[in-house]
C-alpha positions in Angstrom: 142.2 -36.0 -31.4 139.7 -38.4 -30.3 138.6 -38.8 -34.4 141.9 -39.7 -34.7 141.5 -42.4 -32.7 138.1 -43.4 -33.1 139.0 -43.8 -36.8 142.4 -45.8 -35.8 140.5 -48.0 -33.4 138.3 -48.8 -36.5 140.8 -49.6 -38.6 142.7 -51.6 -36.0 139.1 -54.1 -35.7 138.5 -54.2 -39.6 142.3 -55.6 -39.8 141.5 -58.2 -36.9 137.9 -59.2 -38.1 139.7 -59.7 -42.1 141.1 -63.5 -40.8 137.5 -64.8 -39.4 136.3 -63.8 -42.9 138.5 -65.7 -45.3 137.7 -69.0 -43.3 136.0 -71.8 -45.0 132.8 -72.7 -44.0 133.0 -76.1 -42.3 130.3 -78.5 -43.5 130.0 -80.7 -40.4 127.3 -83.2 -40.5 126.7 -83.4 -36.9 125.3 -80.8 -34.5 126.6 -77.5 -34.7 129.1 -76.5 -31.9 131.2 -73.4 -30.9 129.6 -70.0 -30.3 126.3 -68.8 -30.7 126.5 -65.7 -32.7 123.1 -64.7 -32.1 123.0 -64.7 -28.7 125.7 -63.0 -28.5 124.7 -60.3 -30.8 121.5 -60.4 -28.8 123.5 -59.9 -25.5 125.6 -56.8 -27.3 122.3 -55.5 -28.7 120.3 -55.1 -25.7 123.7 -53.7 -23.7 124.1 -50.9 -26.3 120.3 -50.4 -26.4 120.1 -50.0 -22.3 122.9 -47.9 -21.7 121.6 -45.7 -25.1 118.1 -45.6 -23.1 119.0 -44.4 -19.8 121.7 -41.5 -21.3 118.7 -40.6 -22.8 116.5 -40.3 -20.6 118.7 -39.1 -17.9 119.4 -35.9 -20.3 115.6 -36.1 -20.9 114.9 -35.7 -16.9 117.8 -33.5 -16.3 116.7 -31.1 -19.1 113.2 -31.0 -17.8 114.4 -30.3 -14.1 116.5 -27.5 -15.2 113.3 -25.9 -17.5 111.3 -26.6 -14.6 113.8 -25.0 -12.2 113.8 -22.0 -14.4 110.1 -21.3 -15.2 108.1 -22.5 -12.6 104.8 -21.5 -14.2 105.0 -23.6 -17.2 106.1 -27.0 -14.8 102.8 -28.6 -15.8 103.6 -29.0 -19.9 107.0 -29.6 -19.4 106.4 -32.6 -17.2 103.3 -33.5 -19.6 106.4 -33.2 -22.6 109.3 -35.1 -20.6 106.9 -37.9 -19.3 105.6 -38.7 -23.3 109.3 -38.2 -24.6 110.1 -40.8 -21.6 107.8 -43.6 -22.7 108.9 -43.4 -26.3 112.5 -43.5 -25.1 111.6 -46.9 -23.3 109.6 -47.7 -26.4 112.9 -47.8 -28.4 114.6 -50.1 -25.7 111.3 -53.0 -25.6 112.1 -52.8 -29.3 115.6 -53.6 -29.2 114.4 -56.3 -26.7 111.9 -58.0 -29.2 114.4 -57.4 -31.8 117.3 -59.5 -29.5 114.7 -61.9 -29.3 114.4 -63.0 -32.7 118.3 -62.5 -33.3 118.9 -65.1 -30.4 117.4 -68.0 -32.4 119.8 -67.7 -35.1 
């Protein structure tokens, strides 16, 4: 069911975004006006990227609790393993920032 609708929710945008695409390119002489695309992409980019980073890593933290929860003995690489998968989950995010930065100048 929720295919289904992903797939018709897709469909339903592609129809929308078809009208923006057969516009004519205005060829203004002046200063550009009306929206900055990449700051908004930018905006949307580091959203998707910060919610993606924190599911992640609080299933990362979750997972480790529960491993921890069940054998106490190995605690020490577990938290060694959850603190390095962590920091490359964050790594992913200050990508996605640097990445929003150059996308905002467009």
């Amino acid at each position: 069911m929720f295919k289904k609708a992903l797939v018709i929710g897709i469909v339903a945008l592609a129809c929308l975004a078809l009208p923006a695409l057969a516009q004519e390119p205005t060829t203004t002489g002046g200063a550009a006006s009306g929206v900055r695309w990449g700051a908004l992409s930018a905006a949307f980019l580091l959203g998707i990227a910060a919610a993606a980073g924190a599911m992640a890593q609080g299933r990362a933290t979750s997972a480790a609790a529960e491993a921890m929860s069940r054998n106490p003995g190995a605690a020490g690489p577990i938290r060694l393993m959850t603190i390095i998968g962590l920091a490359l989950i964050e790594s992913l995010v200050l990508y996605a920032l640097l990445i929003a930065g150059q996308v905002s100048k467009l």
